[in-house]
C-alpha positions as CSV (number, residue, x, y, z in Angstrom):
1,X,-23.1,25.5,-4.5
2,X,-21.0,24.8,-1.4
3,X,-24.3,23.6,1.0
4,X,-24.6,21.1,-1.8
5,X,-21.2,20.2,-1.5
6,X,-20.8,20.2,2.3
7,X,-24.0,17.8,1.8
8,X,-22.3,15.1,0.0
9,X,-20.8,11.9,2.5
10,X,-16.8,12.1,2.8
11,X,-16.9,8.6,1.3
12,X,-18.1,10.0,-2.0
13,X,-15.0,11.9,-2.3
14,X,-12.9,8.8,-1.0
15,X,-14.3,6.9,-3.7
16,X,-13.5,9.2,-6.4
17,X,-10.5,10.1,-5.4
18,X,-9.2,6.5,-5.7
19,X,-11.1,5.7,-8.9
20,X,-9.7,8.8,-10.7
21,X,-6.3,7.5,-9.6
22,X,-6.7,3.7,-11.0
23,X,-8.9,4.4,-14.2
24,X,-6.0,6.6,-15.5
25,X,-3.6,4.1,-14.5
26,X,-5.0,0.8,-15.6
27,X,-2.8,-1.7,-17.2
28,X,-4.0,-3.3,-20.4
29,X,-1.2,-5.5,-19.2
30,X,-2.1,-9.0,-19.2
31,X,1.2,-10.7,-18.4
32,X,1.2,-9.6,-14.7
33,X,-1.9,-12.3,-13.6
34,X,-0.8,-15.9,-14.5
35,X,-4.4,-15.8,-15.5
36,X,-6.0,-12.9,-16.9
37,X,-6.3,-13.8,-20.6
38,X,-7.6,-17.1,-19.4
39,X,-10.3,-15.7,-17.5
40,X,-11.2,-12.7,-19.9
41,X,-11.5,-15.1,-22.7
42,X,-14.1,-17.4,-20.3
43,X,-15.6,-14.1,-19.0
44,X,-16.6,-12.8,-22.9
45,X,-18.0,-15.9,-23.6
46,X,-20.3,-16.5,-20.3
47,X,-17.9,-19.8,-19.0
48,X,-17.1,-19.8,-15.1
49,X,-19.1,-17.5,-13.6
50,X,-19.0,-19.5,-10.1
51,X,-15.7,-19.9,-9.7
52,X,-15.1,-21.2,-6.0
53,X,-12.6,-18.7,-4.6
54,X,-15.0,-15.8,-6.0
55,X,-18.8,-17.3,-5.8
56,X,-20.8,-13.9,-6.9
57,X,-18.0,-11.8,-7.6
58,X,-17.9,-12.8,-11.4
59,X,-21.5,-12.9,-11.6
60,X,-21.9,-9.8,-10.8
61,X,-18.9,-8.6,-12.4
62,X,-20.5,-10.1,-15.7
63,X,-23.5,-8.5,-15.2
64,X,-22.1,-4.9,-14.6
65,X,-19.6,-5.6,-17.7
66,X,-22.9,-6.1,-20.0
67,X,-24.1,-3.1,-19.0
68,X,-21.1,-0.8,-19.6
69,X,-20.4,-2.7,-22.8
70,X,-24.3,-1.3,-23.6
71,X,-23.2,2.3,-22.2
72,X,-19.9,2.6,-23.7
73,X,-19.9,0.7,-27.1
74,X,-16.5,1.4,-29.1
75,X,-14.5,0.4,-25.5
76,X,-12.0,-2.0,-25.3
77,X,-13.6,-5.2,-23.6
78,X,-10.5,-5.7,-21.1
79,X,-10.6,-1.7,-20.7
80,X,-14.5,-2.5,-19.2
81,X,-13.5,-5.2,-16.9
82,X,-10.4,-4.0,-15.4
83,X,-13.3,-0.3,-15.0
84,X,-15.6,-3.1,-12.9
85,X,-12.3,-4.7,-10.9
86,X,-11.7,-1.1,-9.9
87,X,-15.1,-0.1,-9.1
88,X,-14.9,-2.7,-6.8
89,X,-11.5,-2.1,-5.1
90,X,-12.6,1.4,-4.7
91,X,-15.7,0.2,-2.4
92,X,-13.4,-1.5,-0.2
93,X,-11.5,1.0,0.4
94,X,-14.5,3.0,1.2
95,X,-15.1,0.5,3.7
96,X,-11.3,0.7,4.9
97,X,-11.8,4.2,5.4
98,X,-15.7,3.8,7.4
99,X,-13.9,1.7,9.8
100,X,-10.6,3.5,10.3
101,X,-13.4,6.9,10.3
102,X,-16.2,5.2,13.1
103,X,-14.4,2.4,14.9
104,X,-10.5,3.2,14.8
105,X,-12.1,6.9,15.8
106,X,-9.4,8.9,13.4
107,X,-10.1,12.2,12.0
108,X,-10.6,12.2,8.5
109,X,-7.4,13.2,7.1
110,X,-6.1,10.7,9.5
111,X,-8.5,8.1,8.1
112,X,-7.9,8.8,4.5
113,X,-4.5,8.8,5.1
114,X,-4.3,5.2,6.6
115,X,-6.5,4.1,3.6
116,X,-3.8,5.5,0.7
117,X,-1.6,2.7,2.9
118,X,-4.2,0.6,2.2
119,X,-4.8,1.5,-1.4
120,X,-1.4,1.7,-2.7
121,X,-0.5,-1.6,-1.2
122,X,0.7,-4.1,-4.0
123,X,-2.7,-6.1,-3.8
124,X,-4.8,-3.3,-3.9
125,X,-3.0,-1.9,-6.6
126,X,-2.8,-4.8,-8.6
127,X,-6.7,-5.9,-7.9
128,X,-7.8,-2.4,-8.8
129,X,-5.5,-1.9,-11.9
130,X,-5.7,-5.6,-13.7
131,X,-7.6,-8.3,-14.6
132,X,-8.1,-11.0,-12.5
């Protein structure tokens, strides 16, 4: 059981170590975002997908929301999206981590450590605990 642990890429455990931490501490808060209830509403019904300031990002977001939705019937349609927002936020602090790992040239405890600064920033935080 351990080779197959010693197998697995650090960023794996990056990655779910940051998920864990923002799926149990999502909002369900919609007063934080001047305009999360806005955009949930227009995101359940299909409107606004191409916003300019995020071209794909609510595509895609749309898309992977569909599919939970189909995975996880009975869940709370904001509960979903805010899931997919922190999905996202975790990949990029994957990539945080990748960068401060190959090209900053950190150990990994060093790395993963200047990607919690990262992570527990107020944007990251927000982005990956709300609806926006």
């Amino acid at each position: 059981m351990k080779a197959f642990l010693y197998k697995i890429p650090n960023t794996v455990y990056v990655f779910a170590a940051f998920f864990i931490f923002f799926i149990v501490n999502l909002t369900s808060n919609f007063s934080g975002p001047h305009d999360s209830m806005g955009y949930l509403n227009d995101f359940l019904k299909g409107r606004d997908l191409f916003p300019a300031h995020h071209l794909l990002y609510h595509y895609i977001t749309y898309q992977v929301f569909h599919l939970f939705r189909f995975l996880f019937h009975g869940v709370r349609d904001y509960f979903l999206v805010e899931a997919v927002d922190t999905i996202w936020g975790c990949l990029g602090l994957t990539m945080v981590y990748r960068i401060l790992l190959k090209r900053a040239m950190m150990t990994k405890t060093e790395a993963f450590l200047g990607t919690c600064v990262t992570a527990f920033s107020f944007g990251m935080w927000f982005y990956c605990s709300n609806i926006h």
